[in-house]
C-alpha positions in Angstrom: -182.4 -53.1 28.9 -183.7 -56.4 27.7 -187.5 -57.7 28.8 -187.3 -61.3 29.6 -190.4 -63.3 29.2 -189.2 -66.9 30.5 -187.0 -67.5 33.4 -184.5 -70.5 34.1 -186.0 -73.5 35.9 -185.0 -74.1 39.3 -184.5 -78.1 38.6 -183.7 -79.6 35.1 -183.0 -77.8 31.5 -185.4 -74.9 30.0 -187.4 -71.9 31.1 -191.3 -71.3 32.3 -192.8 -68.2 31.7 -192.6 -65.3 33.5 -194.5 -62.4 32.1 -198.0 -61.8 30.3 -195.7 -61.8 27.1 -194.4 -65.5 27.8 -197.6 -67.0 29.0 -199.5 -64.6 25.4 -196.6 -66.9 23.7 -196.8 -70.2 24.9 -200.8 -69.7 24.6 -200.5 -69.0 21.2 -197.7 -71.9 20.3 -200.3 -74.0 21.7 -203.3 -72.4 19.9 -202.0 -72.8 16.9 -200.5 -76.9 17.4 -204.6 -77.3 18.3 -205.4 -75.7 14.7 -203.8 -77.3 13.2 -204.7 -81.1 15.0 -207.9 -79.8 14.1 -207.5 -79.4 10.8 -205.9 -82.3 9.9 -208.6 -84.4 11.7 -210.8 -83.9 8.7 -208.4 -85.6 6.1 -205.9 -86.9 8.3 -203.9 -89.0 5.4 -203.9 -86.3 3.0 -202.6 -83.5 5.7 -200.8 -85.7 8.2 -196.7 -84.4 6.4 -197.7 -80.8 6.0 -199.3 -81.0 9.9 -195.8 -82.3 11.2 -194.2 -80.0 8.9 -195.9 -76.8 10.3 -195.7 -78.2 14.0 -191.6 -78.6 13.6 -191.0 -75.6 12.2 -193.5 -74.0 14.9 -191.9 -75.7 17.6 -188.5 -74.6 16.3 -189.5 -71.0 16.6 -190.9 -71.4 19.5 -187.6 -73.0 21.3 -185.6 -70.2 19.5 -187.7 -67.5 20.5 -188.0 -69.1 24.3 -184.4 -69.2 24.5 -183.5 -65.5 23.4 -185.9 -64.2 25.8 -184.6 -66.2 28.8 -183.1 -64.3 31.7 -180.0 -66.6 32.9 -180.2 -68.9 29.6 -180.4 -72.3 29.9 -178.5 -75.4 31.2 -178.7 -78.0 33.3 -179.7 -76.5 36.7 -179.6 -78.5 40.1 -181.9 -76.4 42.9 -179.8 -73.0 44.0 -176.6 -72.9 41.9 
């Protein structure tokens, strides 16, 4: 049996967490983006493509990640359908 860590959303498109293991994973996505801000606030011309490179290819993982662990998957939801 699959552990799902995100559930659908009741209005809209996407998931919320559910579990310890989706808020751990959502805490660290956002962790990390705040790194890395942080980092490239100290030589923000010099870092500025290799920040936007890291934070697509972390949000990327993140989506893909979010969406296999969804219970119900995700579409377009209108209240109880």
């Amino acid at each position: 049996m699959a552990r799902y860590w995100f559930k659908q959303k009741r209005y809209g498109f996407g998931a919320s967490p559910a579990t310890w293991e989706g808020w751990a994973f959502t805490g660290a996505y956002v962790a990390l983006l705040l790194l890395g801000s942080a980092w490239m606030a100290a030589a923000p011309e010099a870092r500025a493509l290799t920040y936007f490179t890291i934070a697509a290819i972390l949000t990327i993982a993140f989506v893909a990640i979010s969406w296999r662990t969804t219970e119900g998957g995700w579409r377009w939801r209108w209240g109880r359908d």
